[in-house]
N, C-alpha and C positions, 0 to 999 in steps of 0.2 A: 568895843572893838575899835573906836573911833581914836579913843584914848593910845590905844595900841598901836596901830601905825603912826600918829604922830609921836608919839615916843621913838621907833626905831626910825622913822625918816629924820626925824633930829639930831640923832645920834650918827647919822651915816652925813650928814654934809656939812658944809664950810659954815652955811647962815640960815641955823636951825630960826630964827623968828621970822623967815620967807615958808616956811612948810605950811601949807593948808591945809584942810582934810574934809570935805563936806560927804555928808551921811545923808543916803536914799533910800527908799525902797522901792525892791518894783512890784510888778503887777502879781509873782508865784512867790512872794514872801521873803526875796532873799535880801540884802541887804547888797546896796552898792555904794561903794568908799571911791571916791576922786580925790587922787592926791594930786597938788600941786607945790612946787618946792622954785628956787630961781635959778634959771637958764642957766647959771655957771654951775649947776650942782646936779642938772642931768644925767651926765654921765657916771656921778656917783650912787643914783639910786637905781639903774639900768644896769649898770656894771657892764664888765665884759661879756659880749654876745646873749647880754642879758640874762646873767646868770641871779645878780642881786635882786632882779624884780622880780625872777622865778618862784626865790625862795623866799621873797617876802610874802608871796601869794600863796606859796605850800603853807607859810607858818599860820596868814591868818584863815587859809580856809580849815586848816586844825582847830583851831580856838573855835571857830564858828559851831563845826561840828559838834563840839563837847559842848557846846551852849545849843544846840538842835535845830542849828540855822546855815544858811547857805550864805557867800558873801561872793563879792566879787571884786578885784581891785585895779583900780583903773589909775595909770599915771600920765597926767593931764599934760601940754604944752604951755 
């Protein structure tokens, strides 16, 4: 899944080799992704009234499911 959103955070801004991605777990098993990307390319993965980080979280908490896991996706400052 890690693979996964930096794949589509790269694709969505100006200076894909600033995209971070670090992979957690927590304590009920789910998995937790901090994306971090650079200060000029915030507003492209937030989108307007945060529609783009909506549906990045719809898509990868799909993929979680079909793999029988929980995720959660945090986009970092």
């Amino acid at each position: 899944m890690k693979d996964l959103l930096t794949y589509i955070a790269q694709n969505l801004v100006e200076h894909p080799d600033a995209v971070r991605v670090s992979e957690s777990k927590s304590e009920d098993g789910a998995v937790l992704l901090e994306l971090r990307v650079d200060p000029g390319d915030m507003g492209k993965v937030i989108g307007r009234q945060g529609r783009i980080a909506k549906e990045i979280r719809t898509l990868m908490r799909s993929v979680a499911q079909r793999q029988g896991t929980k995720v959660s996706v945090e986009i970092m400052d």
